[in-house]
N, C-alpha and C positions, 0 to 999 in steps of 0.2 A: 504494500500500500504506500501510496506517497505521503509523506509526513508535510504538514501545513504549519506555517505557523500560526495559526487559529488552535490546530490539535495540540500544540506541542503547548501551547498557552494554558488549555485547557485541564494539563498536568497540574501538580502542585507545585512546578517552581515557582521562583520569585518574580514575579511581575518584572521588577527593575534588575534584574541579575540577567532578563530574558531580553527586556529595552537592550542593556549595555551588551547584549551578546552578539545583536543584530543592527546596532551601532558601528560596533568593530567591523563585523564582518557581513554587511548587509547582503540578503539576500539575492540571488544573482539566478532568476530562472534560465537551465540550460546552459549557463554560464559556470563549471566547477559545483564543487556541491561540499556540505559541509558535514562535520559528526558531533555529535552531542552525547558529552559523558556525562549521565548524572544517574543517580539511584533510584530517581524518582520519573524518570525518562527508561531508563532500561531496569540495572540491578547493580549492587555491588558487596564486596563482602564484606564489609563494617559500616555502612547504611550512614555514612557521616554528612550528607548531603554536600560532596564538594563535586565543583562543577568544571569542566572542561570544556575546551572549543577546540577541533581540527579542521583548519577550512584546508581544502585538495584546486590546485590550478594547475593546470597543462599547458604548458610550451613548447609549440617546435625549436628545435634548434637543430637547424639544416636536418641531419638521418636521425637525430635522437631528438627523445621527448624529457623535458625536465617536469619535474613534478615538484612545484613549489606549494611546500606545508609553513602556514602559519598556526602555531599552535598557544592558546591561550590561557590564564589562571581564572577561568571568570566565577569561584566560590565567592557568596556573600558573606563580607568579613565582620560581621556583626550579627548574634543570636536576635531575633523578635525582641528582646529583654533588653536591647541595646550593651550589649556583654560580646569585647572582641574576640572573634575569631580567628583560627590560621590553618594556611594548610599548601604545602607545598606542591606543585606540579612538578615530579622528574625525568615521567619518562613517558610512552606510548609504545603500543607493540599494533601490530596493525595487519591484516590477510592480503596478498599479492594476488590478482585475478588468475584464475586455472589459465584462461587460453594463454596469458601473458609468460608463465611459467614453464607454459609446454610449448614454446615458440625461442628457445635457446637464448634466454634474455640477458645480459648483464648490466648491472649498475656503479654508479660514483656517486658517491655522498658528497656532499657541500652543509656544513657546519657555520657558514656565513658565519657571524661575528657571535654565535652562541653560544652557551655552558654544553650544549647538547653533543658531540663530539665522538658518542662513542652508538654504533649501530654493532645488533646479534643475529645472527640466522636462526631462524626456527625458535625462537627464543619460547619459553614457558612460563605460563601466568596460571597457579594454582588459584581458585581448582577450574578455571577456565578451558586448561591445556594448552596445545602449540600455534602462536601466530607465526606468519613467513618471516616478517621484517620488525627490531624493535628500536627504537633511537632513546637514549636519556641522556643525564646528564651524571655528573659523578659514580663514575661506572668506578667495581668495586676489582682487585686485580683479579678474582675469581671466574670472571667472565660469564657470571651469571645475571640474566637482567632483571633482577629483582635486589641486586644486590648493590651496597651502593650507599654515600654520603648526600643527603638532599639540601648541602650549603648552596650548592650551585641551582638547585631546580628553581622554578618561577612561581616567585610569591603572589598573594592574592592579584589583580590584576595587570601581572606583569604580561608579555608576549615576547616569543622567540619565531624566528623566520629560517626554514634549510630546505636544501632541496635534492633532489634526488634525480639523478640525469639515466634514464633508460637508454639500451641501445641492445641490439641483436648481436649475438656474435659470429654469425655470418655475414657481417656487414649490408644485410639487406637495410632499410629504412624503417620507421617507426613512424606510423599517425598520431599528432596528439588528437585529433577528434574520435579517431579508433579508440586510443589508449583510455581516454577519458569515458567513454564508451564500456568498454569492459570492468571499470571500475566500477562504475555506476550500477550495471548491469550483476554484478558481485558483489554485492553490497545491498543489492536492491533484491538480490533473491532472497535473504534470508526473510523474506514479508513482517517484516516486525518483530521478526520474535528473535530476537539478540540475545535472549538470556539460555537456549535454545542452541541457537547459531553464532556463537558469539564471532561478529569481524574485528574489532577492535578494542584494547583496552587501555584505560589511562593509569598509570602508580601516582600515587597523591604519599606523601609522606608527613609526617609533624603537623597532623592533625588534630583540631581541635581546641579549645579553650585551653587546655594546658600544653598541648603539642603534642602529648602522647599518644596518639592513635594513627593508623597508617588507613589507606582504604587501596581496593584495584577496582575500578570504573568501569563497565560497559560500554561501550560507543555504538549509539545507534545512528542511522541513516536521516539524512536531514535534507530532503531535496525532491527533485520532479522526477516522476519518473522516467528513467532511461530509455532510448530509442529502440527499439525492436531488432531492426535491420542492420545495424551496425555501424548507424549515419553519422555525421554528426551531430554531437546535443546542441550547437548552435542552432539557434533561431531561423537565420539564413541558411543553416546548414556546411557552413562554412568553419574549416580549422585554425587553429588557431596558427598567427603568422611566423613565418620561417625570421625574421630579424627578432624574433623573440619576445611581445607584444604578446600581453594575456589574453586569453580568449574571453576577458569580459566585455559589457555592452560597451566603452569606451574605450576597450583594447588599453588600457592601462594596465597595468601589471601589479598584484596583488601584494607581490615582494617588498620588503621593508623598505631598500633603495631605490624600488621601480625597476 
């Protein structure tokens, strides 16, 4: 089903935690799409009501597709009681689309100017199980992605920008309206039920009115439904540009520096 933000309202998050979510990262039909980590949105295993935002944008770049994540802390830092809150964002683990995976892919990380630096394969997120790909921030030398110092993760409304550049390694070419396409489409199969199907998860660490509590997130689907045919989610139909121009409605680029 396509999640609205009417539905997504209609949840019991917070009014204004849901304003500043769509603030940051306004809605963009057919344009990129976004995920929403919250407990009260999907599920999570310590129910601390902290909130996360993963917006997903596609750019060509000549044969490869970059995939630029903006990822944000959007927990409301204040209980109802007016009593502060805290809770760090360190990390995300996230599912790679089967066709993409079975089309001999390879990737380079870009850490842009972030605490985030360190990416896992096949990483695992008890008791959720195994996503493809996870990025965080103070990765622990164990090479576990749950494991780990959360000085470096992003406090309540902070945001971090990196990106992820696909490419085939038979040197064929890469669509970003394809690529964005099977994302969508992967993400959009699970129909809602993320607790279920899980595609993605957030680590929240120093939880809570005293910091003590950790949580791991669900991320659910936040966007229009994907194209069938394998078009692209542009409006015109049109991908996104090879000089590197976001596939959003003003071709701006979603990236921290543009």
């Amino acid at each position: 089903m396509s999640i609205s933000l009417s539905t997504l309202v209609k949840t019991s998050l917070v009014s204004t935690t849901l304003a500043l979510a769509t603030a940051v990262f306004p809605l963009r039909p057919a344009q990129g799409f976004e995920l929403v980590f919250s407990d009260q949105f999907v599920t999570s295993t310590d129910q601390t009501e902290s909130l996360g935002l993963l917006d997903y944008q596609f750019v060509q770049m000549g044969s490869t597709v970059e995939l630029r994540l903006s990822m944000s802390n959007l927990t409301a830092d204040q209980t109802p009681t007016g009593s502060d809150y805290y809770a760090n964002l360190v990390g995300f683990a996230f599912d790679i689309p089967d066709i993409l995976e079975t089309s001999a892919y390879e990737y380079a990380y870009d850490p842009r100017e972030s605490a985030f630096t360190s990416v896992y394969e096949q990483p695992t997120v008890s008791p959720y199980g195994e996503f493809d790909l996870g990025i965080r921030s103070g990765a622990a030398d164990t090479g576990v992605f749950t494991e780990g110092t959360s000085s470096e993760g992003l406090v309540i409304g902070e945001s971090a920008f990196v990106n992820l550049a696909f490419s085939r390694t038979d040197g064929t070419g890469l669509d970003a309206s394809e690529v964005e396409t099977w994302f969508m489409q992967d993400y959009y199969a699970a129909n809602g039920d993320y607790g279920f199907d899980p595609i993605a998860v957030a680590l929240f660490e120093d939880v809570g009115l005293d910091q003590s509590e950790s949580d791991r997130v669900l991320g659910g689907y936040f966007g229009d439904a994907p194209p069938e045919d394998g078009s692209s989610s542009g409006e015109d139909g049109s991908s996104s540009g090879e000089d590197g121009s976001s596939s959003g409605e003003d071709g701006s680029s979603s990236g921290e520096d543009g």
